[in-house]
Every structure is written in C-alpha cells, then in structure tokens.
N, C-alpha and C positions, 0 to 999 in steps of 0.2 A: 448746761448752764454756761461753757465755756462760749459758745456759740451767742448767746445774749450777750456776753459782757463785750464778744468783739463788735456788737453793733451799735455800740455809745453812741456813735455820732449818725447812724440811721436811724435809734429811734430819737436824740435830738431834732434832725429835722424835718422828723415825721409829728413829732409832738409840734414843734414851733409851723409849722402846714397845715393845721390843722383849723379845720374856718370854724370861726367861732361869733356866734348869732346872742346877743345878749340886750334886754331891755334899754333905751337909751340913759335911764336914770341912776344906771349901775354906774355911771361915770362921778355923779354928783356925788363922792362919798369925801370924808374925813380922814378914813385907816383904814386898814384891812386888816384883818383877822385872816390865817390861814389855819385852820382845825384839822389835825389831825393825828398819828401816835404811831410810830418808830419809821418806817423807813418812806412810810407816809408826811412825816413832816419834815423830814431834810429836805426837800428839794425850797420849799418855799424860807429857811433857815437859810439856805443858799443864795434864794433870789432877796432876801433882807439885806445879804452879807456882800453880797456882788456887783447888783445893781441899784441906780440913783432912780430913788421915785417919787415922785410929787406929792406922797401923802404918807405917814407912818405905818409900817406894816408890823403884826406882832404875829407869832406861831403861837399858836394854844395845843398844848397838849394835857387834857384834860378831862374831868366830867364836864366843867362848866367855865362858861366864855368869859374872858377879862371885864372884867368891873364896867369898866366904859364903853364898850359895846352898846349901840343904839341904833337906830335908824338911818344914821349915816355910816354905818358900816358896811364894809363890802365883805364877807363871809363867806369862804371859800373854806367846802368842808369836801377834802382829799382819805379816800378811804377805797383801795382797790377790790375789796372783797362787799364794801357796800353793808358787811355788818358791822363795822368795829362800833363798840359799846360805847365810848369815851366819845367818840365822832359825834354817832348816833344822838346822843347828849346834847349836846353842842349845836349842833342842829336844830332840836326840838327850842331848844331856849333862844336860836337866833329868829327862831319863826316868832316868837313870845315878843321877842324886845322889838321885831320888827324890820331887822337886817336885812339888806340885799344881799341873799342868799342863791348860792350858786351850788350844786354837787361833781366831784369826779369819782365817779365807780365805776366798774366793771356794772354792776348788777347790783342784785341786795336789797337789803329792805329799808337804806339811803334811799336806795331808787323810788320805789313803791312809793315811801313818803311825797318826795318832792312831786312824784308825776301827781299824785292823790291833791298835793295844794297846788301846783302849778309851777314850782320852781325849776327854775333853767337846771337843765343836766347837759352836761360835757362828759361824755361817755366814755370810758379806756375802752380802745378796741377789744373785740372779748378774747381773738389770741393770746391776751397776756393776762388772759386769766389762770392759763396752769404757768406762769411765771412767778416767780416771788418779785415780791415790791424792790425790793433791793437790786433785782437784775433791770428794772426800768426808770431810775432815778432822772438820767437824761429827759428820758420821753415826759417825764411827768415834770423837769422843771421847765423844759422848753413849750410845755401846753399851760404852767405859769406865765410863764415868762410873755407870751404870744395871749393870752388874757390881759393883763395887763397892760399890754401896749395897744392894742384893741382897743380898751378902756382909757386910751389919754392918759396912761397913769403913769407913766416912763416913755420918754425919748428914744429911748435905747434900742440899739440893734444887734442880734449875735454878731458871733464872729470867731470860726472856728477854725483858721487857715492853718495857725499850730498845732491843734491837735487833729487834723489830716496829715499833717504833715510827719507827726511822730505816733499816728497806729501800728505802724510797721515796730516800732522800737520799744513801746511803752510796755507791752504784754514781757518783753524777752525782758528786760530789767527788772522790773517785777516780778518775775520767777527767779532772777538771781539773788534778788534780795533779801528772799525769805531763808535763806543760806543763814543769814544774820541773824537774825532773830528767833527763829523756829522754838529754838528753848530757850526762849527769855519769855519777862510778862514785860509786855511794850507799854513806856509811857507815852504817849503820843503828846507833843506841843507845836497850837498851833494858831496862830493872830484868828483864825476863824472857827466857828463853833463849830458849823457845821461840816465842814472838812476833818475833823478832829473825831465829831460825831459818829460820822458814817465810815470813819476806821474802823473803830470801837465798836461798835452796831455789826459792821462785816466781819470782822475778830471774829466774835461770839457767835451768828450764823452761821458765818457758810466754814468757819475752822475749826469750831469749838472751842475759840484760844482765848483766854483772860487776857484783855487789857483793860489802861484808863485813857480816857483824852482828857488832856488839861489846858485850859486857852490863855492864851500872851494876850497882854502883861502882867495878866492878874494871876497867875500862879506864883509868881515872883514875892506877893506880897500873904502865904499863906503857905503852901504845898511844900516851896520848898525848900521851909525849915524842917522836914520828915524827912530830905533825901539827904541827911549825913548819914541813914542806915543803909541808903544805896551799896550793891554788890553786882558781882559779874552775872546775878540770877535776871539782872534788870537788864532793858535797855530802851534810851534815852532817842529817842526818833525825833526833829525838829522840823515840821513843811512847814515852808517857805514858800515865799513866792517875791519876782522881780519887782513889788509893787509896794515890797516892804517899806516903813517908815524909816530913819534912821535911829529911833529910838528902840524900835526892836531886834535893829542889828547890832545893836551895843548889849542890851539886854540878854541875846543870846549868846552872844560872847563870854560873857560875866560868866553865864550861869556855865558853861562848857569849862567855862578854866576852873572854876571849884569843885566842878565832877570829875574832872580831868584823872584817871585809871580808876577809880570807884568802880565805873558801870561803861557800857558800850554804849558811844555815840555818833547817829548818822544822821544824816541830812539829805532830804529831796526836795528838790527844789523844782518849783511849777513851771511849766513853758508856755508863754501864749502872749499876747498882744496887750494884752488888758488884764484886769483884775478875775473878770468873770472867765476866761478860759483857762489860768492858772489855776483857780479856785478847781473848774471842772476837769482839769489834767492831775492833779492830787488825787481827785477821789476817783474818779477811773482808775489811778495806775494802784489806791489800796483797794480797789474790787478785783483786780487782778492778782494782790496778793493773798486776800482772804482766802480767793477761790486754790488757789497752787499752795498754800501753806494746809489747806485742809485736803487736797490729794495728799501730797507728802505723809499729811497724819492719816491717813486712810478713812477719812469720815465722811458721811453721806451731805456735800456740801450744799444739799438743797434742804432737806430735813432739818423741822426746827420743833424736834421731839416735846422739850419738855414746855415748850411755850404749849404747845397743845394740851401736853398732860393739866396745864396748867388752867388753860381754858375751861378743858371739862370740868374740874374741881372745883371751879367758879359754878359752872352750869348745874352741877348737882346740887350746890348749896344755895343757888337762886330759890 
C-alpha cells in the first residue's frame, strides 16, 4: 500500500493523460451530477471544491439522483469494482431521466450495463483493481478533472510543481505526526469537505482509528457548543490552506483561544500554487498518515473487514 500512496502524483498524471473520446453533445449540459459512495466520491467533492466550472456540479451519494436531474445532465457514475449498489442505482434512473451518462470502472456489472445500451465507459486500468479506492484518489480525480476539461467545462489546468517539490518531505512529516495524535479521537476542521472527508474515511480504513471531520465555518454555528466537554482524550487538527479567506483566519483563532489547554491543538497547513494543489497536498499527507498510524497499531491497513462483513448481511437478506 505504502508503494501506491508514494505514486500520488504518477497516477495524477496518469489519470489527467488519459484520452478521453466522448459524444459531442456531452458538452451541451446544465450540471453535473458525479454518483458515487465513499472513496469513490471524494475526488469529484474535490473537483466541486477546487476547481471553477462553467456549469453546477453536485456529488450524489445515494440510491437515487437529485431531483433535477434531466436531460441536460452530465452523469458521471464512478465506481471502481463496477458493482456498488447505490451507483448501480443511479445509473439505471439516469438512463430513465435521460442523462448524458458516462461510467468509470474497473469492470462489473456498471460495465455490462453501459456496454448493453451503449454508454461511454472510461475504464480504470485493471491494475488498480487489487488496489483500494482510497490508494487511487489522484488517478481518479485527475481523469475528472481531464473529462471535464475535454468537455469545455472548465478552463483550468493542473499544476503540481509543489507537490513534486515536497514528495521527498511530505511522507517523513506524516509519520511524525501521528506521534500526536495516535491516542486521541481526531476532530478534523476543515473550509473543505472533502479534505476533511477523506481523513476521516482514511482514519477508519486503513488505521481503524475513530474520527469526525467537521467543515468551516459552519461548525462554529452548531458543534461547537459540545466541545466545553473537550479533554486531553481529543485532539483538535485544523488544514488550512494559503488560500484561506480572512474570515476563517479569525474564526480559527477564536475557536483556538476558547480550547486553549482543554484539548491538543495542531495545524497543517497545504503547500502549493493554487487552491487545487493545497487541497491535494492535505489529503496526500492524511493518506500517509492513515497508512503509518495504522502500522503503529499493527492493523491490516488494506483490510476493510467489517464493511464486507457487512456486505454479505445485505446479500443474505436480499
């Protein structure tokens, strides 16, 4: 696994290289819907939160597609095993409403479908089919990211010269960090969801460690009148990024001086040019600590036991 997470930025741009052949009328859309369920839908949570795009984009994670959903929708249903059930869903009702419908699988019976009516499939190479989702966030948002722009749908162009720049550093931080935290339950605060998200999502994968993520500025107005119970069992984590507004540099001030010896508090802060490389240097350097907090606890950091267990209990009661 450790081997995957060092190649963030080959399969970044391996995924954004990737030629992408789509109908011309995929361009003519209103929104985009991006469907998919856990480490399947942070990257396009990422690309809503990063990058400026010419049309509204929503993530569905779901049985069933947001309300407005129509014909001018462009429906990008992301599912690396090709079975997930909620996708699958989502899918079948974007064919109904009449969506411009796109799939990304490895395989699966996403695939069967689409090939069966004719819908464009964008393929995960099948090597990263014995990877988990989680270890390919990159590849899968840079083959958003490189769709989308394909499609006239954003101006925008990567740009990853900071995070080349700090591979060599980002991994060795990240193992020192988990020093901090290891026995605490991490609150994560963070101006973006999906940064926050794919902590918390990596926590509980690949460490087996209980956290929450909680997003600025709206925890302020709800959360955290519960943290006067805060204690040394907690600890209070805040990314950041150079790109911050000034109102959330004040806000997190506030909130630091009313916690101030209650609970432990740390700060990392994103490096990169732009919004969308700090965004992407956050969640790299928490997949590097998912993965080193869960050697430390000696857990099988690829194993996602009970989500299986959990599966089949579904499958029997189908």
């Amino acid at each position: 696994m450790l081997d995957n997470l060092r190649k963030f930025i080959v399969n970044f741009e391996n995924g954004f290289n990737e030629r992408i052949n789509l109908p011309q009328d995929y361009q003519k859309v209103e929104n985009i819907v991006v469907a998919g369920m856990g480490a399947s839908a942070i990257p396009g949570q990422a690309i809503k939160e990063s990058i400026t795009l010419k049309v509204p984009l929503e993530v569905s994670k779901n049985y069933t597609l947001p309300s407005f959903a129509n014909e001018k929708t462009l429906l990008i249903c992301v599912s690396r095993s090709g079975n997930t059930k909620e996708t699958l869903s989502q899918f079948e009702e974007g064919l109904k409403k009449k969506c411009k419908v796109l799939v990304i699988p490895v395989g699966g019976e996403i695939k069967l479908e689409a090939e069966k009516f004719g819908i464009p499939i964008i393929q995960i190479p099948v090597e990263f089919s014995e990877r988990e989702t989680r270890e390919i966030f990159s590849y899968l948002f840079a083959l958003l990211f490189k769709i989308l722009r394909t499609l006239n749908l954003t101006d925008e162009s990567p740009s990853l010269s900071v995070l080349k720049e700090e591979k060599e550093n980002i991994e060795t931080e990240a193992k020192s960090f988990l020093k901090e935290i290891k026995k605490t339950f991490p609150i994560i605060c963070c101006e973006y969801s999906s940064v926050g998200t794919k902590w918390e999502s990596d926590l509980s994968e690949s460490a087996k460690h209980l956290s929450k993520s909680k997003e600025l500025p709206e925890l302020a107005h709800n959360e955290l009148e519960g943290w006067q119970n805060l204690d040394k069992k907690y600890s209070l984590i805040f990314l950041r990024t150079n790109e911050e507004r000034k109102e959330i540099k004040t806000l997190i001030e506030a909130i630091k001086k009313i916690t101030d010896r209650k609970v432990k508090i740390f700060e990392i802060f994103g490096k990169g040019k732009n919004k969308t490389e700090n965004i992407l240097y956050l969640i790299w350097f928490g997949s590097f600590l998912s993965y080193f907090l869960g050697k430390e606890k000696k857990v099988d950091t690829k194993e996602t036991k009970y989500i299986k267990m959990m599966k089949a209990e579904i499958k029997k009661m189908s």
